[in-house]
C-alpha positions as CSV (number, residue, x, y, z in Angstrom):
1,X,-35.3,-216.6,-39.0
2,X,-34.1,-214.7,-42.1
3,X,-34.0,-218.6,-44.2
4,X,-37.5,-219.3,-42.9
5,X,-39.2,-216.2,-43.7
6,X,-37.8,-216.1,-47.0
7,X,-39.6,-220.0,-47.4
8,X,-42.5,-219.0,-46.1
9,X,-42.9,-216.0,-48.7
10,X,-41.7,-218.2,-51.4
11,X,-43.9,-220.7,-50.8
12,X,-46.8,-219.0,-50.3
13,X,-46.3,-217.1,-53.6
14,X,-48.9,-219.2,-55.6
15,X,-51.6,-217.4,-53.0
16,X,-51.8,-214.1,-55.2
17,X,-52.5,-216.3,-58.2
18,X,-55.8,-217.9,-56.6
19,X,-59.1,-215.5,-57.5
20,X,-61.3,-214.6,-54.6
21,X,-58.5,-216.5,-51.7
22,X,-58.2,-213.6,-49.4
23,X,-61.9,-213.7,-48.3
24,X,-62.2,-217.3,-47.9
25,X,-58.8,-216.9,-45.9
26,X,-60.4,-213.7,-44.0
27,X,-63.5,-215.6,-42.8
28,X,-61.9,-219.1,-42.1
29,X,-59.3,-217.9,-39.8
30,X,-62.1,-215.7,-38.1
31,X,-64.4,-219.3,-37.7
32,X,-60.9,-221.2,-36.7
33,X,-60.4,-218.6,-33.8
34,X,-56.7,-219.5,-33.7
35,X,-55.9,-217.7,-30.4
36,X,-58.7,-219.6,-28.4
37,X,-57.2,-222.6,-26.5
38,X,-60.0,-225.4,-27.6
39,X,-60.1,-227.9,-29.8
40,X,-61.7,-227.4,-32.3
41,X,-63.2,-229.0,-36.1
42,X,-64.5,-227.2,-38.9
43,X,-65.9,-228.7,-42.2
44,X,-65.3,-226.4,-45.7
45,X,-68.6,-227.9,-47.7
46,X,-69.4,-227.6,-51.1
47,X,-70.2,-228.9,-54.3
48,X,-67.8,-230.8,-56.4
49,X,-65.4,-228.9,-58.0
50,X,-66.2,-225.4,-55.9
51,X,-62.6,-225.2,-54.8
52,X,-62.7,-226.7,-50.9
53,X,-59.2,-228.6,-51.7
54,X,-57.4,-225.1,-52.9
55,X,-59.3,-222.9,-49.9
56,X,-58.0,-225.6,-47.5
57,X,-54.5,-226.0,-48.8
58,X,-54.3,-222.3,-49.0
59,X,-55.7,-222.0,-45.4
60,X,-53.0,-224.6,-44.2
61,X,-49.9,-222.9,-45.9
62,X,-50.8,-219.9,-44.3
63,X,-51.5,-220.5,-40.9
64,X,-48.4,-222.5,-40.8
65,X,-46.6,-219.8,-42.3
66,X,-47.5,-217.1,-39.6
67,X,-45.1,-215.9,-37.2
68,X,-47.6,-215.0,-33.8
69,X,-46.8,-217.4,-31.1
70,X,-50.2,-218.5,-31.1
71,X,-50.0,-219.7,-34.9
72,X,-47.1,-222.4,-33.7
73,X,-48.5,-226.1,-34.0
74,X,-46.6,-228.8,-32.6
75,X,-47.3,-230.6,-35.9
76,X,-49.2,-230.5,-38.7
77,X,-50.8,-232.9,-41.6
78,X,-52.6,-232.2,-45.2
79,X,-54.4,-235.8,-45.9
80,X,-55.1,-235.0,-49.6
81,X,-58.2,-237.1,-51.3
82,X,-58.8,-239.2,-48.6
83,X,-61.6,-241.5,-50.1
84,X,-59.0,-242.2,-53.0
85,X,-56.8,-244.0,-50.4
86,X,-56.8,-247.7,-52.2
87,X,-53.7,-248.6,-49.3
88,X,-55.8,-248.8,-46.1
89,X,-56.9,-246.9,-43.3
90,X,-53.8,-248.0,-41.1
91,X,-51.8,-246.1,-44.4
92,X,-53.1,-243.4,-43.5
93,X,-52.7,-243.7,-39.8
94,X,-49.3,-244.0,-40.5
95,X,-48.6,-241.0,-43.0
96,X,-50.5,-238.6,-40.1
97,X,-48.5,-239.7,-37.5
98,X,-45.3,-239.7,-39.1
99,X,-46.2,-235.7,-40.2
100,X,-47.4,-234.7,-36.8
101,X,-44.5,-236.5,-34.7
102,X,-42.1,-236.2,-37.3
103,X,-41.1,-240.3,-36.5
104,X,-41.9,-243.4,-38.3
105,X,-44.9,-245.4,-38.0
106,X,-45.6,-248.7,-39.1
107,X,-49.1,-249.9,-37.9
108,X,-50.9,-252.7,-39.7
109,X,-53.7,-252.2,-38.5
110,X,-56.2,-249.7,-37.9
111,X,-56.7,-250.4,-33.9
112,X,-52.9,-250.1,-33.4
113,X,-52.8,-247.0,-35.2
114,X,-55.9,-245.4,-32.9
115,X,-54.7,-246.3,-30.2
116,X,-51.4,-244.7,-30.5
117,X,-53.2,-241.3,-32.1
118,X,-55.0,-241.4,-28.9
119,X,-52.5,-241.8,-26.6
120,X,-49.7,-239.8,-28.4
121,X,-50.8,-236.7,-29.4
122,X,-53.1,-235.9,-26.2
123,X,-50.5,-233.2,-25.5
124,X,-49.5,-231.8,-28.9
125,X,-51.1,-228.7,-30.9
126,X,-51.7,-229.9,-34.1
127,X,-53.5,-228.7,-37.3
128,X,-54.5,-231.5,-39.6
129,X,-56.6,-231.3,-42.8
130,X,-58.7,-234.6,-43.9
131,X,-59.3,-233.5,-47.0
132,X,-62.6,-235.2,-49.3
133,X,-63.9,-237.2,-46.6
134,X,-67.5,-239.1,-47.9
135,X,-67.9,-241.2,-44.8
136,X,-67.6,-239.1,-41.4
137,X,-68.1,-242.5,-39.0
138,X,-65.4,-244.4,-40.5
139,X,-63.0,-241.7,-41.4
140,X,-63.2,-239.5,-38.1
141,X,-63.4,-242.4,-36.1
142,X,-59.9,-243.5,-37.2
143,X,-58.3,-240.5,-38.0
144,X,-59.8,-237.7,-35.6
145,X,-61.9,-240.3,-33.6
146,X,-62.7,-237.4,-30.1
147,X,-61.6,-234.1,-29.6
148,X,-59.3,-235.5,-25.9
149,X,-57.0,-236.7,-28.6
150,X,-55.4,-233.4,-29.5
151,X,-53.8,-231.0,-27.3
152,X,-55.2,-227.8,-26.5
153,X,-55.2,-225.3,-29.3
154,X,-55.6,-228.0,-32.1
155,X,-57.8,-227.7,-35.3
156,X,-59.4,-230.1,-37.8
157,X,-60.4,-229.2,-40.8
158,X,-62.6,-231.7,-43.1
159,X,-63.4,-230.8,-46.5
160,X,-66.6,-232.7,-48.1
161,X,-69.4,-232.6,-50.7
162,X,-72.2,-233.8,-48.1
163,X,-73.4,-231.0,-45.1
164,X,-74.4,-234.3,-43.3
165,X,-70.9,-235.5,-42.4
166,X,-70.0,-232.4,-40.4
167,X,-71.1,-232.7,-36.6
168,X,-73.8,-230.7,-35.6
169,X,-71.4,-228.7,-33.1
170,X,-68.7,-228.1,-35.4
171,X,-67.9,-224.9,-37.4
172,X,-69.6,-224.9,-40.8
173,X,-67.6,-222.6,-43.6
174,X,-69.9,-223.1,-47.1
175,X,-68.1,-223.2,-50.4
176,X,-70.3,-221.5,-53.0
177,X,-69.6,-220.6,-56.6
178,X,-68.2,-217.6,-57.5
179,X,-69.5,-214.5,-58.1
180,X,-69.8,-213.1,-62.0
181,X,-67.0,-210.3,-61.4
182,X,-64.5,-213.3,-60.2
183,X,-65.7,-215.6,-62.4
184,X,-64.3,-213.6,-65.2
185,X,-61.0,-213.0,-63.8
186,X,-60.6,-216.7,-62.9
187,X,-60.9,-217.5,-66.9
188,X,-58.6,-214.4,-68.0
189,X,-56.2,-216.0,-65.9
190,X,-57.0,-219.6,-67.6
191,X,-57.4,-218.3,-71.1
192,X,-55.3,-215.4,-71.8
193,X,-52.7,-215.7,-69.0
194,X,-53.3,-211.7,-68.6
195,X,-56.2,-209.8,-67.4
196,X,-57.1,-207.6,-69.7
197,X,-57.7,-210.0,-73.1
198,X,-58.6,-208.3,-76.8
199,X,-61.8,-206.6,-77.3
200,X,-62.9,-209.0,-79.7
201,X,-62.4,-211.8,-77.3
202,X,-64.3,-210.1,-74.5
203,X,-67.7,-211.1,-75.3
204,X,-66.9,-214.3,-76.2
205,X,-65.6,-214.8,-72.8
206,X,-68.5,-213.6,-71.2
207,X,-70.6,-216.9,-73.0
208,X,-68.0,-219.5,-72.2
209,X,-68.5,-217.6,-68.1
210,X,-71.7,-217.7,-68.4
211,X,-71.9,-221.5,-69.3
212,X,-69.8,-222.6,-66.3
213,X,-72.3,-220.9,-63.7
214,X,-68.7,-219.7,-61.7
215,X,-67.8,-223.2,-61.3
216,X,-63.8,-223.1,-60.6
217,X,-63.2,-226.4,-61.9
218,X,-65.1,-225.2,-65.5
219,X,-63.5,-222.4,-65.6
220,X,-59.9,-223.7,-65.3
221,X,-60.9,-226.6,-67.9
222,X,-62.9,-224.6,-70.6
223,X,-60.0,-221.5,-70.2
224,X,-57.0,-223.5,-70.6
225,X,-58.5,-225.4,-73.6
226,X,-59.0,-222.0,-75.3
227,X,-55.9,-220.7,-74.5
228,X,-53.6,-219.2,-77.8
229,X,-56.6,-220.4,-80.4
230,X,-58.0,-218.4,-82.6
231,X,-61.7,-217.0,-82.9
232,X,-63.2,-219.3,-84.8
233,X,-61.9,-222.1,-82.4
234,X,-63.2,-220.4,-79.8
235,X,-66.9,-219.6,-81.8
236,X,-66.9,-223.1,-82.7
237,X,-66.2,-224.2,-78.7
238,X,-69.2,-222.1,-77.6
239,X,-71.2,-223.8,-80.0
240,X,-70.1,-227.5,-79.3
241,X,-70.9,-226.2,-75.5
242,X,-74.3,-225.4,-75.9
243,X,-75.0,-229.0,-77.4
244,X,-72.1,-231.5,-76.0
245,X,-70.8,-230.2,-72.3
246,X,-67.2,-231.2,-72.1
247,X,-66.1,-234.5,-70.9
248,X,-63.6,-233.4,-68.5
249,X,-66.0,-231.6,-66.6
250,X,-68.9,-234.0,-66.8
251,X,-66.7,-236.9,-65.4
252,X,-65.0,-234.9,-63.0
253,X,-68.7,-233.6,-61.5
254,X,-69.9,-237.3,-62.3
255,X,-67.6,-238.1,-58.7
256,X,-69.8,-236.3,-57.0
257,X,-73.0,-237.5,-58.2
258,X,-71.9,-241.1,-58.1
259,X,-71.1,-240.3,-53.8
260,X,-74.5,-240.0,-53.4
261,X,-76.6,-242.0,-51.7
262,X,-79.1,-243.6,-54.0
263,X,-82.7,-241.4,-52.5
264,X,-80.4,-238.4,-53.1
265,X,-79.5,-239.7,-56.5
266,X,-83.1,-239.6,-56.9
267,X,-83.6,-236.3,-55.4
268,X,-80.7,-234.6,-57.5
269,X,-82.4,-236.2,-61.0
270,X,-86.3,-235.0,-60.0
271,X,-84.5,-231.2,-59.4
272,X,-82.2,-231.0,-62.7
273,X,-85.2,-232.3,-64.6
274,X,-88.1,-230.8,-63.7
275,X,-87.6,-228.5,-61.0
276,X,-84.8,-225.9,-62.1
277,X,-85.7,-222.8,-61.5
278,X,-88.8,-223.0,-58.9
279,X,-88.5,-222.1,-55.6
280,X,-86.7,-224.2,-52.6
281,X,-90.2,-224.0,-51.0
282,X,-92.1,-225.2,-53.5
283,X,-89.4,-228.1,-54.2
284,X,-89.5,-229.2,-51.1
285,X,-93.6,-229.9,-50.8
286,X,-93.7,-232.1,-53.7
287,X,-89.9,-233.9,-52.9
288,X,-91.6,-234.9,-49.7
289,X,-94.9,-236.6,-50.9
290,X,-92.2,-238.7,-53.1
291,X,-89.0,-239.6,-50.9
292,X,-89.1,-240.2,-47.5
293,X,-86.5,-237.8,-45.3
294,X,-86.7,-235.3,-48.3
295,X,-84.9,-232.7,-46.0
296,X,-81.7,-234.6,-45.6
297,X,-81.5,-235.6,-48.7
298,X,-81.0,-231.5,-50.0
């Protein structure tokens, strides 16, 4: 016991280095209702780049960490960038099983390899994590395909960029960006490796915040590029910013855009080019005199 709580707080170490965690943690766990004897799946939704990955990983270390009795899973599985899988859905069949039953699997094909998910872990706890999933009836169909197939206790958490792949009765928890205060300390972190940075530095800071609109994945990008230059690197950043965004960020937010559907495509060009700023409302009546099913398309 002494070995495996000295793991646990090792390896949950890297928690007090990730701004804003302990809320997300604090209100997930209270959605997850871990003490309830159901089965349960919640989706963690939000934007590209918002952080859903880190929250979830966090969230998983964690609850696997805890010592109450009703905190032990039978198993357990983090599925990392699923929708990056270029091996097959029966790959993945295989890598989930062989975490959760702690066994090797070898199924070539994706039939085998529900059909033994099904049948298998019926009487196990489990927590498992499908983590990016862009196409709920192939993905959950294979990999989480009905709640009988988990034992009592059990929790699935998805993480995606589209609302519409969580299941109308399944627990919601929204990713937003985050808030100025955090923001700032997220970039300290990035750009100074300290929290307090020089005066002169300070209100530089505040522009390069400002540009990123709390965005984690900006933040980390834009601080770590300016980390250990001097000011008129980082004067001459701000001003390449305001008139070239950095590539990084662009192709890494470009994923997100490009796993749209083509209407919402559509929908997400009309808004950023002549709709920022006006009301939802207001949005909304003139979306829906131009693309049919406006509302799901948001």
């Amino acid at each position: 016991d002494q070995i495996s709580s000295k793991l646990c707080k090792i390896s949950l170490s890297y928690l007090q280095n990730i701004v804003g965690i302990d809320t997300h943690l604090e209100k997930i766990e209270s959605l997850l209702e871990i003490g309830i004897n159901d089965v349960r799946i919640m989706g963690i939704w939000g934007m590209g780049g918002v952080g859903k990955t880190t929250i979830a990983r966090a969230m998983f270390d964690t609850l696997l960490g805890r010592r109450d009795s009703s905190y032990q899973f039978d198993g357990a599985c983090f599925l990392r960038d699923i929708k990056e899988n270029k091996r097959g859905m029966h790959s993945l069949q295989n890598t989930l099983l062989c975490e959760l039953l702690r066994e090797k699997a070898n199924h070539n094909n994706e039939e085998d390899g529900k059909h033994q998910m099904a049948s298998t872990l019926r009487s196990k706890k489990v927590l498992i994590v499908l983590d990016d999933i862009d196409d709920k009836d192939y993905y959950l169909e294979y990999l989480a395909g009905d709640l009988d197939w988990f034992g009592n206790g059990s929790r699935v958490v998805i993480t995606t960029r589209d609302k519409h792949l969580i299941g109308k009765n399944d627990v919601i928890y929204e990713v937003t960006a985050l808030p100025d205060h955090e923001s700032i300390q997220l970039f300290y972190q990035h750009a100074f490796r300290k929290e307090d940075p020089d005066e002169c530095f300070k209100e530089l800071s505040l522009e390069v915040v400002n540009y990123t609109k709390g965005l984690p994945l900006a933040l980390g990008v834009l601080g770590s590029s300016l980390y250990n230059r001097d000011i008129t690197v980082w004067k001459s950043a701000i001003e390449q910013m305001k008139n070239n965004p950095n590539s990084e960020i662009v192709e890494k937010l470009k994923i997100s855009y490009d796993g749209l559907e083509s209407t919402q495509q559509e929908i997400f060009l009309d808004i950023a080019c002549f709709f920022r700023g006006e009301k939802k409302d207001d949005i909304m009546q003139v979306l829906k005199s131009c693309h049919f099913g406006a509302e799901y398309g948001l």
